[in-house]
ZADRENKOL-795764 format. One record per residue (C-alpha): chain; residue in three letters; x, y, z; residue number from 0. Coordinates in steps of 0.1 Angstrom, whole numbers. Example, Ala and Ser with C-alpha at 12.3 -4.5 7.8 and 13.67 -1.06 7.14 Angstrom:
<mol:A&type:ALA&xx:123&yy:-45&zz:78&seq:0> $
<mol:A&type:SER&xx:137&yy:-11&zz:71&seq:1> $
REM end
This chain:
<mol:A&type:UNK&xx:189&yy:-185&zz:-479&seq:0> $
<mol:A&type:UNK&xx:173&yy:-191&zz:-517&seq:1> $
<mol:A&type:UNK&xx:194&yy:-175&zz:-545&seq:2> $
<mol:A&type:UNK&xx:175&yy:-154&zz:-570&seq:3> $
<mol:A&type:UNK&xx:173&yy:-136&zz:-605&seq:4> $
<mol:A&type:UNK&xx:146&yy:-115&zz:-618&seq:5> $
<mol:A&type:UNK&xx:139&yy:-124&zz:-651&seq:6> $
<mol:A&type:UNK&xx:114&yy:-105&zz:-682&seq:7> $
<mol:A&type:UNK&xx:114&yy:-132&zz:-706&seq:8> $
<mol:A&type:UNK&xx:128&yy:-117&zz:-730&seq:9> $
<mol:A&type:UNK&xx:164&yy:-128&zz:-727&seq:10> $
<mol:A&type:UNK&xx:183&yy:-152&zz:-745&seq:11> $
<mol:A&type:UNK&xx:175&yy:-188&zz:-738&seq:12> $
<mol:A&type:UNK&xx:146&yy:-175&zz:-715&seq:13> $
<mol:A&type:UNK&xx:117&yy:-185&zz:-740&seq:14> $
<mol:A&type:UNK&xx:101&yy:-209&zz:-721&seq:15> $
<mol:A&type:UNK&xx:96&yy:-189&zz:-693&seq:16> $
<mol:A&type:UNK&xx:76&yy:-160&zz:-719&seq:17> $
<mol:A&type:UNK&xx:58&yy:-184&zz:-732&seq:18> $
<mol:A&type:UNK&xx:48&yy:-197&zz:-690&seq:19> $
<mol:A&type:UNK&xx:44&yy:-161&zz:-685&seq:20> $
<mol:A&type:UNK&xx:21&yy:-155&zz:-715&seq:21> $
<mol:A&type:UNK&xx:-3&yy:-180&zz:-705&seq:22> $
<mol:A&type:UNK&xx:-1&yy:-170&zz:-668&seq:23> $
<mol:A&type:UNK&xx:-11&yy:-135&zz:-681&seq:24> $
<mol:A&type:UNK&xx:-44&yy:-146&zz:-697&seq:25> $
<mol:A&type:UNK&xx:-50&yy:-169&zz:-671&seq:26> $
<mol:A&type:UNK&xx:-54&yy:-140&zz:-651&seq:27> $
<mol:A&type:UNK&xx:-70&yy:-115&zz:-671&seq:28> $
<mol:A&type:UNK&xx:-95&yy:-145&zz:-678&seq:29> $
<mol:A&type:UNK&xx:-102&yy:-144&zz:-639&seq:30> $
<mol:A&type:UNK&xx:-103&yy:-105&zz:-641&seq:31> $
<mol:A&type:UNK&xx:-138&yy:-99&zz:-631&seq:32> $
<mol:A&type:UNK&xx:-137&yy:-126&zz:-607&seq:33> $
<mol:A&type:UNK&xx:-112&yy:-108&zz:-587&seq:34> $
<mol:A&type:UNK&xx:-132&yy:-86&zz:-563&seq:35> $
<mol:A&type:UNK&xx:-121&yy:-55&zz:-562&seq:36> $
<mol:A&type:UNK&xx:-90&yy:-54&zz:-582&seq:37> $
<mol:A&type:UNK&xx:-78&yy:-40&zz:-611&seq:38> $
<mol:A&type:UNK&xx:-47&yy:-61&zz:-627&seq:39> $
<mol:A&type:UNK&xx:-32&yy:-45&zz:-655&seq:40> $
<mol:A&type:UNK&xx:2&yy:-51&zz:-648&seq:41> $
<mol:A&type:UNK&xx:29&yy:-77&zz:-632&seq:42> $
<mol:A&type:UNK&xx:63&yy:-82&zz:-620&seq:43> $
<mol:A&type:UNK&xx:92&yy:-99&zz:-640&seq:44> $
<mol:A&type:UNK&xx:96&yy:-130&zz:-626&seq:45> $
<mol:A&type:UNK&xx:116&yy:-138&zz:-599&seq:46> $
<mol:A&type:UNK&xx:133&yy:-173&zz:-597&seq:47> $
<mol:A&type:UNK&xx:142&yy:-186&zz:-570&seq:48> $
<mol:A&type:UNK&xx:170&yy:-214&zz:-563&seq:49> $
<mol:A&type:UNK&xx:169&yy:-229&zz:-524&seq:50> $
<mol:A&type:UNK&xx:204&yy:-250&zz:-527&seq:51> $
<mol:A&type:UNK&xx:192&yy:-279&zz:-502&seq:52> $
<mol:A&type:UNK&xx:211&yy:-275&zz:-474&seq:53> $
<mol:A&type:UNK&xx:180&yy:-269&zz:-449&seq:54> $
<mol:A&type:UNK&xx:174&yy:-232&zz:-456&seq:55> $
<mol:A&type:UNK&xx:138&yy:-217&zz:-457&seq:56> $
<mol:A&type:UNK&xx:121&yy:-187&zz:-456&seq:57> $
<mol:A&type:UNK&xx:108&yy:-172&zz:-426&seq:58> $
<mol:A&type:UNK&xx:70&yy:-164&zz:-424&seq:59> $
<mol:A&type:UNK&xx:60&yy:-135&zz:-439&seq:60> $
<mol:A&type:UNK&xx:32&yy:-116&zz:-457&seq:61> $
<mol:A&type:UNK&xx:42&yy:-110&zz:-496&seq:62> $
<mol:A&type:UNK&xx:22&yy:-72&zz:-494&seq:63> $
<mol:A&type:UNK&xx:23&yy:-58&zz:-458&seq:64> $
<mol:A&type:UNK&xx:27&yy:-21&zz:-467&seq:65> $
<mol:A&type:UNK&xx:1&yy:-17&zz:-497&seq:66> $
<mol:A&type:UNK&xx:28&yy:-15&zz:-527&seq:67> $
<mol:A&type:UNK&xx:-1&yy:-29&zz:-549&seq:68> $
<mol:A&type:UNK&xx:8&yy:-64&zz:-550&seq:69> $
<mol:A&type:UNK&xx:-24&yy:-84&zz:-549&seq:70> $
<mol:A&type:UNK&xx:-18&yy:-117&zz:-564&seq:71> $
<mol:A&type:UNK&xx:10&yy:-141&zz:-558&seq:72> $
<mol:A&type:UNK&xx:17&yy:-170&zz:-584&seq:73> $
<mol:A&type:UNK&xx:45&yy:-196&zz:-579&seq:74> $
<mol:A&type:UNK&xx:50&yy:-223&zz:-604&seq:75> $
<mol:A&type:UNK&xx:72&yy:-250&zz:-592&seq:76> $
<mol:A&type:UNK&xx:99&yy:-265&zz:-610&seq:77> $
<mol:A&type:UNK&xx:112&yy:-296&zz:-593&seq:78> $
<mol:A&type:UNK&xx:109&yy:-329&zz:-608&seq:79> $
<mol:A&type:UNK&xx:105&yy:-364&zz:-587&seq:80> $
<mol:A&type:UNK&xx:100&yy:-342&zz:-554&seq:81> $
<mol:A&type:UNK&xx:93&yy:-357&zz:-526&seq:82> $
<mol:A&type:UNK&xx:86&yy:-337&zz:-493&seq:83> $
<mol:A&type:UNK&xx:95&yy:-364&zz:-470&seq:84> $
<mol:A&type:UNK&xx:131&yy:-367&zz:-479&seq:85> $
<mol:A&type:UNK&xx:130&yy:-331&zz:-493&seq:86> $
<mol:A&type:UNK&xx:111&yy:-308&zz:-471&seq:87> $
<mol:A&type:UNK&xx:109&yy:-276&zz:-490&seq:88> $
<mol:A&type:UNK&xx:72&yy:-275&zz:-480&seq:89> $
<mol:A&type:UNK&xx:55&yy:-239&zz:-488&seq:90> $
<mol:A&type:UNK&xx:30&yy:-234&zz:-457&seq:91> $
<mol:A&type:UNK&xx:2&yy:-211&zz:-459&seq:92> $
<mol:A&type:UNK&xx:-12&yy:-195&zz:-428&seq:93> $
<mol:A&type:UNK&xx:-49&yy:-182&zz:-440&seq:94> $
<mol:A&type:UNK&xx:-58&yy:-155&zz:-413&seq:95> $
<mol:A&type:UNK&xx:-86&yy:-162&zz:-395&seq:96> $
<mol:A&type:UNK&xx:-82&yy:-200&zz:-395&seq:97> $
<mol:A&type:UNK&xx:-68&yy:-226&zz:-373&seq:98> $
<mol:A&type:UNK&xx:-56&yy:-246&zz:-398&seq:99> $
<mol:A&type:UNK&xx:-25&yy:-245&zz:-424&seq:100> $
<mol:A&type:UNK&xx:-24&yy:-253&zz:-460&seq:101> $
<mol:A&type:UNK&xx:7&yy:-271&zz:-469&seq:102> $
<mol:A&type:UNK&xx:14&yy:-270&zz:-509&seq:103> $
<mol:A&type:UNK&xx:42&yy:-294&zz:-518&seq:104> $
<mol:A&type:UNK&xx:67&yy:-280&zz:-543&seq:105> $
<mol:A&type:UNK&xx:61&yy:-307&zz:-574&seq:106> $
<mol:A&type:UNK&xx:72&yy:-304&zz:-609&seq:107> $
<mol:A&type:UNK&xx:41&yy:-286&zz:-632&seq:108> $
<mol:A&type:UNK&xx:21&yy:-269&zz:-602&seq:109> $
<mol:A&type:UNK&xx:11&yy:-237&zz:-604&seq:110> $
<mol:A&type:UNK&xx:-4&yy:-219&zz:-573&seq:111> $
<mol:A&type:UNK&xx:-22&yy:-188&zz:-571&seq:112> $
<mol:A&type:UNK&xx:-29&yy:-164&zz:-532&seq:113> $
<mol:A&type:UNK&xx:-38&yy:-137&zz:-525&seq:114> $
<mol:A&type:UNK&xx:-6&yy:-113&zz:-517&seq:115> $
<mol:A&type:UNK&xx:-21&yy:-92&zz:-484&seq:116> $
<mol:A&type:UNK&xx:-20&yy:-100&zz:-445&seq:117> $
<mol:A&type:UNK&xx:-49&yy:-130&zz:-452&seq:118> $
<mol:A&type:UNK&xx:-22&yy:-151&zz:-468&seq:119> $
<mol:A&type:UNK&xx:10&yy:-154&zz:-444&seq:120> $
<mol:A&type:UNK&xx:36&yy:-181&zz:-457&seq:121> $
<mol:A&type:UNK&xx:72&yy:-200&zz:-453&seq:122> $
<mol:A&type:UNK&xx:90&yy:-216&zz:-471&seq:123> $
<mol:A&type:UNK&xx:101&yy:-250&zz:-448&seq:124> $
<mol:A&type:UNK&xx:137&yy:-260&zz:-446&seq:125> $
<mol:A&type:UNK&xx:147&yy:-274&zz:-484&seq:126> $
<mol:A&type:UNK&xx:170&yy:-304&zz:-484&seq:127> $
<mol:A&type:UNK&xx:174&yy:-307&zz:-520&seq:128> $
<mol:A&type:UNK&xx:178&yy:-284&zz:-546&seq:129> $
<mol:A&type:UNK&xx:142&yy:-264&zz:-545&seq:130> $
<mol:A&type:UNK&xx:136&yy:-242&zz:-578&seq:131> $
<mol:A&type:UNK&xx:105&yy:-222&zz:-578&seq:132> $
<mol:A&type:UNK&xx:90&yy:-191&zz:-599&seq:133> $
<mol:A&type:UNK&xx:69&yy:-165&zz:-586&seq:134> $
<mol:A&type:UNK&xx:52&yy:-134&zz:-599&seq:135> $
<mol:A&type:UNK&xx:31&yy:-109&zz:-588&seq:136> $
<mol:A&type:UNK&xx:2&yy:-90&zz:-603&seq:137> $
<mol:A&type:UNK&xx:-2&yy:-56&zz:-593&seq:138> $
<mol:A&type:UNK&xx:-37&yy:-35&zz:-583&seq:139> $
<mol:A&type:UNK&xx:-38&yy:-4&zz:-604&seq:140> $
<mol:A&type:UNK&xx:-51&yy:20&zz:-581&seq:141> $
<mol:A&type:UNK&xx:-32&yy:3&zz:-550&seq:142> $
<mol:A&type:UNK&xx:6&yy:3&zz:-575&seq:143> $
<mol:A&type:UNK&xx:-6&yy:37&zz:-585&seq:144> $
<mol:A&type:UNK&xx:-11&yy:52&zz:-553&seq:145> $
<mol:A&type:UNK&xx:27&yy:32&zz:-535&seq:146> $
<mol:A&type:UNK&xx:45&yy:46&zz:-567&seq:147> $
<mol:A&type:UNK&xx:29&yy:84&zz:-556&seq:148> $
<mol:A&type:UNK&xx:39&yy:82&zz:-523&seq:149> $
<mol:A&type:UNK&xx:76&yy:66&zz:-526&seq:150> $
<mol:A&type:UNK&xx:82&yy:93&zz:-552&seq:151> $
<mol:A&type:UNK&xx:70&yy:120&zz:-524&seq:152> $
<mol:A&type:UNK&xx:96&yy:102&zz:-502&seq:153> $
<mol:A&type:UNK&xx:127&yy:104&zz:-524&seq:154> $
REM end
């Protein structure tokens, strides 16, 4: 599978990636009252993730299934003269409710926002080059408030 390392931002040699963050971060705030019914008033570190080319993927899956507040998935891709052909590495959307797919190619500079719930399942297509993407998630604040309750009741 993809190797990964969680990162703030703050580390050393990590400035580029607060500054990506930074702007991210208002981009979404800007969309705040565009988002429905969310609250975002907080987000992950990022995570990023290194697929080393040797045809490994990521099974389908749903980002939020159990309602730990995620609600807004962001991946910016970092892979210069990509090409999805010779590379694969193709992240596939399944919107629910539709019968078609939305394939997103993994290209240097994009920057792709979903929703994190059951409408947007998603794989990551067997990578045959070295596939470097970062993802965050923004959280709900009732939704993160109300998972952080419940696993502290658990523990």
């Amino acid at each position: 599978g993809d190797q990964i390392k969680w990162i703030g931002g703050t580390e050393e040699g990590c400035e580029a990636i607060n500054f990506l963050l930074t702007l991210i971060d208002r981009l979404v705030m800007y969309c705040g009252s565009r988002l429905g019914k969310y609250y975002v008033k907080e987000r992950s570190k990022a995570m990023v993730a290194c697929y080393p080319g040797n045809g490994t993927g990521y099974v389908r899956h749903v980002d939020n299934p159990n309602g730990d507040g995620r609600c807004i998935t962001c991946i910016y891709y970092l892979n210069k003269n990509w090409d999805s052909r010779l590379h694969g590495g193709i992240l596939r959307i399944f919107p629910e409710g539709k019968s078609y797919v939305a394939d997103v190619e993994p290209i240097f500079d994009r920057l792709l926002f979903f929703w994190s719930d059951r409408r947007n399942p998603h794989e990551v297509q067997p990578s045959y080059a070295t596939r470097y993407a970062m993802t965050v998630w923004y959280f709900d604040a009732e939704e993160r408030a109300e998972a952080k309750k419940k696993f502290r009741n658990l523990t």
